[in-house]
BADRENMAR-980172 format. One line per field, with one value per residue: residue in three letters; residue number from 1; x, y, z of N, C-alpha, C in turn. Coordinates in steps of 0.2 Angstrom, whole numbers, plus 2048, in hexadecimal, padded with zeros to 3 digits. Example, Ala and Ser with C-alpha at 12.3 -4.5 7.8 and 13.67 -1.06 7.14 Angstrom:
2
resn = ALA, SER;
resi = 1, 2;
nX = 842, 840;
nY = 7E4, 7F5;
nZ = 827, 823;
caX = 83E, 844;
caY = 7EA, 7FB;
caZ = 827, 824;
cX = 842, 840;
cY = 7F0, 800;
cZ = 827, 827;
This chain:
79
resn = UNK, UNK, UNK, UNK, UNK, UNK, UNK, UNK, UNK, UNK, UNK, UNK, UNK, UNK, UNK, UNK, UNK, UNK, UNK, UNK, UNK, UNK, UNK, UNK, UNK, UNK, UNK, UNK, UNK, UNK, UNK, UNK, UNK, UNK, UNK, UNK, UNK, UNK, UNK, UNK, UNK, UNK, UNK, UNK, UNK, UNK, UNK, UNK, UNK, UNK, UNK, UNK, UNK, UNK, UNK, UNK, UNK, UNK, UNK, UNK, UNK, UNK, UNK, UNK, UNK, UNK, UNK, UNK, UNK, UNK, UNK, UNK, UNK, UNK, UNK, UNK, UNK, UNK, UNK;
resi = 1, 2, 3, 4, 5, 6, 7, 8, 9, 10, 11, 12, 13, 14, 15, 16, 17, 18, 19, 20, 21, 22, 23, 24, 25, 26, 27, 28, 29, 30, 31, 32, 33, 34, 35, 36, 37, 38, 39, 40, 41, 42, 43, 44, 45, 46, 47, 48, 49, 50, 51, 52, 53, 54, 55, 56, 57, 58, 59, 60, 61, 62, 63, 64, 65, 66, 67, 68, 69, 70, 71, 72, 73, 74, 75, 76, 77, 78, 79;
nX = 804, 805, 809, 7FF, 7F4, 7F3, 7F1, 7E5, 7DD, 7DD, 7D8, 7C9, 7C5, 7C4, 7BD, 7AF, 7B3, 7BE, 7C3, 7C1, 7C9, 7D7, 7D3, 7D6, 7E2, 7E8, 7E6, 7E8, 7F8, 7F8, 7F4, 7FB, 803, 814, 81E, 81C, 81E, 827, 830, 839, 834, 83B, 847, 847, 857, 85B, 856, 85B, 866, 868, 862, 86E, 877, 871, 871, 87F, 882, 87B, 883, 88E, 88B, 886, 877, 869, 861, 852, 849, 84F, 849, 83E, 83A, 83E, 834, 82A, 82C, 82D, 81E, 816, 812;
nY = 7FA, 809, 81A, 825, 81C, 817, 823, 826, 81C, 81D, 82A, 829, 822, 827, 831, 83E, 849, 847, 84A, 856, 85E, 85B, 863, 86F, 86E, 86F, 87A, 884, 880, 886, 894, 89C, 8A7, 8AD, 8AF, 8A4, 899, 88B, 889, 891, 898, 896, 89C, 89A, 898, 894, 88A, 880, 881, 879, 86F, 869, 869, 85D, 854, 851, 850, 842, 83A, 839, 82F, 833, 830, 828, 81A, 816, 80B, 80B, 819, 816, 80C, 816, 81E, 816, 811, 81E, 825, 81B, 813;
nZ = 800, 7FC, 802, 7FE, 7FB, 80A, 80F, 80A, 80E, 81D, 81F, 819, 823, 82D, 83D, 83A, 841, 845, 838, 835, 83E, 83A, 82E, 834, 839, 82D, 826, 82F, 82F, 822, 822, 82C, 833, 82D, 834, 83C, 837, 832, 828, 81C, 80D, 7FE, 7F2, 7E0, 7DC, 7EA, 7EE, 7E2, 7E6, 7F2, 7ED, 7E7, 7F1, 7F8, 7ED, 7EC, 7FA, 7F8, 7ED, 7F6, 7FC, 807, 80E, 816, 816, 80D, 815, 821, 827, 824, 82F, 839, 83A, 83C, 848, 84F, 84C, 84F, 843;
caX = 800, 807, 80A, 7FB, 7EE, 7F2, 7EE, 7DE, 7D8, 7DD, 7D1, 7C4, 7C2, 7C4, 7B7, 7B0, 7B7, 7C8, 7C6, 7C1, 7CF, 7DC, 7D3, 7D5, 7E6, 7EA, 7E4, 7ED, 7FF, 7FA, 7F3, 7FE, 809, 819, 822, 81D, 81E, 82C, 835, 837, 832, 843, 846, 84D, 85B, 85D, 853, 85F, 86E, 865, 861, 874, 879, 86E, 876, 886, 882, 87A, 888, 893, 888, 883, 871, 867, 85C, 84A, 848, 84E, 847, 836, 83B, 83F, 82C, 826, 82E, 82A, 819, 812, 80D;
caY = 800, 811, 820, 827, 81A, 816, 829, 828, 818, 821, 831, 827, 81C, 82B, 833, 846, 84E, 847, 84D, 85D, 85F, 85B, 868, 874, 871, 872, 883, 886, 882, 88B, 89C, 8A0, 8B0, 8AA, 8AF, 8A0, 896, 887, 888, 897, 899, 895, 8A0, 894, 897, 892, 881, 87D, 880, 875, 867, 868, 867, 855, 84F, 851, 849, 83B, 838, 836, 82A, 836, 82F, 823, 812, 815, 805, 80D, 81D, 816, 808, 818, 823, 814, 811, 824, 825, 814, 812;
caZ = 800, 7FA, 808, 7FD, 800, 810, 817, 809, 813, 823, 81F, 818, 82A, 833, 83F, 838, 849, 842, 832, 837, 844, 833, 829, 834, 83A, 826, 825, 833, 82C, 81A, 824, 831, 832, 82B, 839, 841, 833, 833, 822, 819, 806, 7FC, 7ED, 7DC, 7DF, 7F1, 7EB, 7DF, 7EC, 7F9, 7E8, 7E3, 7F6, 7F8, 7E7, 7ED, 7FF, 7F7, 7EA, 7FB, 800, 80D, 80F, 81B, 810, 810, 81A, 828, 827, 826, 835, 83F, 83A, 83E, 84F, 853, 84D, 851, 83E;
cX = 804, 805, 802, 7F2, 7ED, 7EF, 7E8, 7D8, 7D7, 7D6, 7CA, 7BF, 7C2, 7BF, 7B7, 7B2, 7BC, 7C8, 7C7, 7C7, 7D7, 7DA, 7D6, 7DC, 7EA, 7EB, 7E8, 7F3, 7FF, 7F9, 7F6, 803, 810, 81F, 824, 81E, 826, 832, 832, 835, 83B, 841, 847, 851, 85F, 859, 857, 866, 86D, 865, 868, 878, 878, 86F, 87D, 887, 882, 87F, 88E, 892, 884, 87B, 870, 860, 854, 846, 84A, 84D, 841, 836, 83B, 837, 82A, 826, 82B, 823, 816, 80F, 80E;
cY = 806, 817, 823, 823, 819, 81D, 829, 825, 81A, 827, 82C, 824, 821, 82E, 83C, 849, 84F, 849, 856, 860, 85D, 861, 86F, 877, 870, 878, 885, 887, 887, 891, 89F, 8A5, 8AC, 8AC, 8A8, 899, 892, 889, 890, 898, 89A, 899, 897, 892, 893, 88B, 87D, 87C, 87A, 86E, 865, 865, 860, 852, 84D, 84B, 840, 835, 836, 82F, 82C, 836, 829, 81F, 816, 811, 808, 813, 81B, 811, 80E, 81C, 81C, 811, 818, 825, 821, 814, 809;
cZ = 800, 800, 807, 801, 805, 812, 812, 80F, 81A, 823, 81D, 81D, 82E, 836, 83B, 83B, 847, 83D, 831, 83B, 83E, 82F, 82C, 838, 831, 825, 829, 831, 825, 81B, 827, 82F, 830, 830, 83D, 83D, 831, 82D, 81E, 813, 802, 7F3, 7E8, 7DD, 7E6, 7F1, 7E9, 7E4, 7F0, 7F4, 7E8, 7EB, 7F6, 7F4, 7EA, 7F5, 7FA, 7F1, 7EF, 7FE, 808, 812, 812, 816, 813, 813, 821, 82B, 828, 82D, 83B, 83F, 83A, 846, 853, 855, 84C, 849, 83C;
């Protein structure tokens, strides 16, 4: 099962309280004053720098298997 279907079949079992308590903290993350806001808005430029940086890691081999990346999101959040 695909990341996608798994959170369609999630929402689809979910109670409306819980849907509602998703929508509203959506709207929450896309409205708030950007002060408070986690990641800043990246020009091109500085995408492309960040892209060329993580080529360059993962060319060293600087990166962690997706086996054990999803073994640890599913240790953390009991999925």
């Amino acid at each position: 099962m695909s990341t996608l279907e798994y959170t369609i079949s999630l929402l689809e079992t979910m109670p409306e309280e819980k849907l509602k308590e998703i929508q509203n903290y959506i709207q929450y993350i896309i409205f708030r004053d950007d002060v408070a806001m986690p990641f800043k808005p990246l020009s091109e430029e500085e995408i492309s720098k960040q892209l060329t940086e993580s080529v360059k890691k993962s060319d060293l081999g600087a990166t962690t298997p997706a086996d054990v990346v999803s073994q640890k999101m599913r240790e953390k959040y009991a999925i």
